[in-house]
C-alpha positions as CSV (number, residue, x, y, z in Angstrom):
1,X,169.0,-172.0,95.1
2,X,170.1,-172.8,91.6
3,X,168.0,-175.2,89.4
4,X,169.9,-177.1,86.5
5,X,168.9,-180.4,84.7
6,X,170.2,-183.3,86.3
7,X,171.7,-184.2,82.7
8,X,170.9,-183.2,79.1
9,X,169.6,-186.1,78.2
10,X,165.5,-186.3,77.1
11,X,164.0,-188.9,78.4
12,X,161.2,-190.8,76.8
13,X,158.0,-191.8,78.9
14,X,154.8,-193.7,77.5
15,X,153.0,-194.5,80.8
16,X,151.3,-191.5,81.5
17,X,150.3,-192.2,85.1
18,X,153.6,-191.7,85.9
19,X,153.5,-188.1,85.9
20,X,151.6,-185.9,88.4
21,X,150.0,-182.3,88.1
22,X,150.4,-179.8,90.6
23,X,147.0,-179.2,92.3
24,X,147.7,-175.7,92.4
25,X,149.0,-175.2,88.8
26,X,146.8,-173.4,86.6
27,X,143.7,-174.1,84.9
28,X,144.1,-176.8,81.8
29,X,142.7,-174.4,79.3
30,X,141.1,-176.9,76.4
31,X,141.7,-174.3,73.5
32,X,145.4,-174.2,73.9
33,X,145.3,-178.2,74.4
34,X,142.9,-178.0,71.4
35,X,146.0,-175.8,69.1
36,X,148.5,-178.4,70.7
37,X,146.5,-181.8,68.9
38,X,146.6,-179.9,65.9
39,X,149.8,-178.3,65.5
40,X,151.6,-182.0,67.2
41,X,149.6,-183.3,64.3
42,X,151.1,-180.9,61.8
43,X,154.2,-181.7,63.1
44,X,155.6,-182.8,66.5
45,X,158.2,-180.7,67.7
46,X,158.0,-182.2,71.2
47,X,161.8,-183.5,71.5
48,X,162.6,-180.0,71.2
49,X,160.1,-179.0,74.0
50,X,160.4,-181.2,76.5
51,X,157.9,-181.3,79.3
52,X,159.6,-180.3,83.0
53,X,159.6,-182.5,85.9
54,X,161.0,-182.2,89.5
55,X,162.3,-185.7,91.1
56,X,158.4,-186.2,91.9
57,X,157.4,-186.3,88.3
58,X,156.1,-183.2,89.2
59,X,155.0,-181.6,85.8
60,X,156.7,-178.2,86.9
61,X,156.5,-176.7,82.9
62,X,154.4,-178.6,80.0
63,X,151.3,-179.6,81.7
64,X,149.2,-178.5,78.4
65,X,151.5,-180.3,76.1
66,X,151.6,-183.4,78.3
67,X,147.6,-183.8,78.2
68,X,147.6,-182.5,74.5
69,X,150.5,-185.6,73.8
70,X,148.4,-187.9,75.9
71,X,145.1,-187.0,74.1
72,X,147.4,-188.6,70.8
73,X,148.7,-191.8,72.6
74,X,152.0,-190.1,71.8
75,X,155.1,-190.7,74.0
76,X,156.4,-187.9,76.5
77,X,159.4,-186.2,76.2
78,X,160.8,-184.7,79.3
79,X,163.9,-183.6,81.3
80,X,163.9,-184.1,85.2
81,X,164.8,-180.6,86.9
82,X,167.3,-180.6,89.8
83,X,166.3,-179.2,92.7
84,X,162.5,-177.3,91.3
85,X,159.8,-177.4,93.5
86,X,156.0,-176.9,93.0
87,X,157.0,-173.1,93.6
88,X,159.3,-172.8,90.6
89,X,155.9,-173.2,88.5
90,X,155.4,-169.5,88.8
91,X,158.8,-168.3,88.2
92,X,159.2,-170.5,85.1
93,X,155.2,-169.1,83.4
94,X,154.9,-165.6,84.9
95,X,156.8,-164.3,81.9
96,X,154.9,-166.3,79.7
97,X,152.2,-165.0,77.4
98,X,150.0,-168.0,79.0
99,X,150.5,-167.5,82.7
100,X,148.3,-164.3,83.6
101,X,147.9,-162.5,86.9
102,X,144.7,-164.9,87.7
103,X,147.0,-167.8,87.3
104,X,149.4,-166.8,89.6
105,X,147.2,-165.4,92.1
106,X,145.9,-169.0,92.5
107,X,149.1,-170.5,92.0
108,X,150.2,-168.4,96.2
109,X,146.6,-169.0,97.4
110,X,147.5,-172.9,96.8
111,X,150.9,-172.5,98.3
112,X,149.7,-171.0,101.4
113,X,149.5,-167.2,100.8
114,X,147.2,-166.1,103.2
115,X,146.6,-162.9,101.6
116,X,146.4,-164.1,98.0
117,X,143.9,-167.2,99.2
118,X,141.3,-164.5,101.1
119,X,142.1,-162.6,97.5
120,X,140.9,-165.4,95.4
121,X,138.0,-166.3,97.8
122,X,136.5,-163.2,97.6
123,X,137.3,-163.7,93.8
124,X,134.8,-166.3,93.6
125,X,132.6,-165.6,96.2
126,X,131.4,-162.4,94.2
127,X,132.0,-164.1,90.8
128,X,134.6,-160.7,90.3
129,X,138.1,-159.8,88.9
130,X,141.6,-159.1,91.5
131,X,141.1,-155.4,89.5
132,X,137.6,-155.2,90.1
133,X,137.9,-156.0,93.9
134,X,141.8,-154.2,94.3
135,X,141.4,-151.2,91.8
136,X,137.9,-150.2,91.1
137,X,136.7,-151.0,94.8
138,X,139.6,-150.4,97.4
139,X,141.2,-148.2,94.6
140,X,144.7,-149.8,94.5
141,X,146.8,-148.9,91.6
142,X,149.6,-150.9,92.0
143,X,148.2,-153.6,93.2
144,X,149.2,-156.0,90.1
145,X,153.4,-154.6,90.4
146,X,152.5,-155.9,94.5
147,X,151.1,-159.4,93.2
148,X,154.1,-159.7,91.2
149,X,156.2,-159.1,93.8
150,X,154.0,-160.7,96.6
151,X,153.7,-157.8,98.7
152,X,150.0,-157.5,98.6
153,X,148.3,-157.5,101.6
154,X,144.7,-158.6,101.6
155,X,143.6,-159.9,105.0
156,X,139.9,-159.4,107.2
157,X,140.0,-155.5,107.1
158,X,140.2,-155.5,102.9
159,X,137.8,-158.2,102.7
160,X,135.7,-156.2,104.9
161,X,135.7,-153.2,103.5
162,X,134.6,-155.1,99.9
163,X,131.8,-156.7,101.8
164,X,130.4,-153.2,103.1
165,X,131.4,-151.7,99.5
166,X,129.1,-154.2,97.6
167,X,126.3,-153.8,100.2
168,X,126.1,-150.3,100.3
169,X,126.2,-150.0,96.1
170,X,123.4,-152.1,96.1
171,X,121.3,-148.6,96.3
172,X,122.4,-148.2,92.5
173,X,121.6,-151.7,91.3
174,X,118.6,-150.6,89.3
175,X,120.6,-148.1,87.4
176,X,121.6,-149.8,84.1
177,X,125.3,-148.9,84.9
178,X,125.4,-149.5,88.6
179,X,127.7,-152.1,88.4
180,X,130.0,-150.8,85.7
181,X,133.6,-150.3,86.8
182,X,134.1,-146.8,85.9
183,X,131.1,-146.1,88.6
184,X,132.7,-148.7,91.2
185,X,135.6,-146.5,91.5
186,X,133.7,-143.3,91.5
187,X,132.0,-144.3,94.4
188,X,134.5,-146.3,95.8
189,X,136.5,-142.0,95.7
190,X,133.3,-140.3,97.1
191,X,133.2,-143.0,100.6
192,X,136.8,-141.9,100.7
193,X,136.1,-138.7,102.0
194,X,135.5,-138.0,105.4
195,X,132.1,-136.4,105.8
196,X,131.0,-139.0,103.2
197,X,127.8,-140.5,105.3
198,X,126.1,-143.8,104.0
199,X,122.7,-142.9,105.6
200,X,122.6,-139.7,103.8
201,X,123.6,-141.5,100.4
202,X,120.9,-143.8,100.4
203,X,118.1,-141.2,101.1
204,X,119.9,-139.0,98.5
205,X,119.9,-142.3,95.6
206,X,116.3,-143.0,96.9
207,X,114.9,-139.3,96.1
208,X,116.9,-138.4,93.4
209,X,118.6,-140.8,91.7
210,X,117.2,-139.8,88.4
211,X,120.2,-136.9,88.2
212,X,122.6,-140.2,87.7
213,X,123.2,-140.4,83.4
214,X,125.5,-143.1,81.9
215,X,128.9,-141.5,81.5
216,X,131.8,-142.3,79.7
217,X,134.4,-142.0,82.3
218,X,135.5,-142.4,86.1
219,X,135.6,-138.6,86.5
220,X,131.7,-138.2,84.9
221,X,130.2,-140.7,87.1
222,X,132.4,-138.9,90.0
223,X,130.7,-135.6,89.7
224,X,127.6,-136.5,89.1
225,X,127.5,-138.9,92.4
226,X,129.3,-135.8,93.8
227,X,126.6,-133.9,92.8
228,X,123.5,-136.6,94.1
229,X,125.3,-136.3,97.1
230,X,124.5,-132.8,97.6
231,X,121.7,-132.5,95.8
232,X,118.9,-130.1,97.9
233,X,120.8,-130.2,100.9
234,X,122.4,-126.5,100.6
235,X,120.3,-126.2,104.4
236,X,123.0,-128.7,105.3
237,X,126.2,-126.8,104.6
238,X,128.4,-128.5,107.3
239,X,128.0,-132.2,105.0
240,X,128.5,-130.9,101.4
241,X,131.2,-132.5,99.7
242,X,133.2,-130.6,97.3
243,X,135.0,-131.3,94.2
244,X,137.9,-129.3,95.2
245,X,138.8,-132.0,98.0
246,X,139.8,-134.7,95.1
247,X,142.0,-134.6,92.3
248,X,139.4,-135.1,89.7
């Protein structure tokens, strides 16, 4: 569907409770309203950057300038957008320098993404990042290109499998690095395998988890949890992992 302005016209606006945020918009970030107040106070450029609104008074682009014009009793300037709905706030920011994966990840939970909402609950529930959870636990690469393009699928299995992720590296959580990205994904690669077994992992970190030395990459902390893995168990020849399974 296209989207035009209704006219060219700016329109002029100094009752502020005429206009209305999108719930699901993103944060109001107070430094960039901060830089706003001062550069409006340097000099207002505003008739040349006039907030968006649907028919709603939606704010659909502008919402920091808006609270940054507000916060100076100044009038708003704005231009009514044909046809824009609440969903034309992502396509209008995701290019900008402003709108960041985060952003949009919360604008699709609030407009009824089921996959991006059990995303950004998990999010918050374990106080961690989308690339944290997507590529340093269930070792997604693409997963920001399948954001972007709102293919990503992240439903009760994914969560799952976070859930059992964080529980299990909960064995490392004394080591000083044991909850540094670089060894998420190492040991988020080693469960990969298939005669990876939890119970032997745990005895394994419980003995001998003194072999484990800060590294500085992925592929360090790989081989050495490679090697705790197998440490003293050459008896047990059937259950040794080796390196030359992975592309280390």
């Amino acid at each position: 569907m296209a989207v035009y302005a209704e006219d060219h016209r700016v329109k002029v606006e100094s009752n502020y409770n005429k206009f209305k945020l999108i719930h699901n918009n993103r944060d109001i970030n107070p430094s960039n309203v901060e830089n706003l107040v001062k550069s409006i106070k340097k000099e207002d450029l505003s008739e040349y950057f006039p907030i968006l609104v649907n028919s709603k008074m939606e704010i659909i682009d502008g919402q920091h300038r808006f609270h940054a014009l507000k916060r100076l009793n100044l009038p708003i300037r704005y231009k009514v957008v044909k046809n824009a709905e609440p969903e034309m706030v992502a396509q209008i920011n995701q290019n900008q320098k402003a709108w960041n994966v985060v952003d949009f990840i919360k604008f699709e939970a609030g407009m009824g993404n089921t996959n991006f909402q059990n995303l950004y609950a998990d999010m918050q529930k374990y106080n961690m990042t989308h690339t944290s959870i997507l590529g340093f636990i269930l070792r997604d690469q693409n997963h920001n290109k399948k954001i972007k393009i709102k293919t990503l699928v992240y439903g009760p299995t994914q969560s799952n499998e976070v859930a059992r992720f964080l529980k299990e590296v909960q064995i490392f959580k004394n080591l000083p690095f044991g909850t540094h990205r670089n060894f998420y994904f190492a040991f988020s690669k080693l469960r990969s395998h298939y005669k990876y077994d939890t119970a032997v992992m745990i005895h394994q970190a419980s003995k001998y988890s003194s072999v484990l030395t800060p590294q500085v990459t992925r592929e360090g902390y790989f081989e050495q949890l490679v090697y705790l893995y197998n440490y003293n168990r050459r008896g047990n020849k059937g259950g040794l992992i080796n390196l030359r399974d992975f592309d280390v």
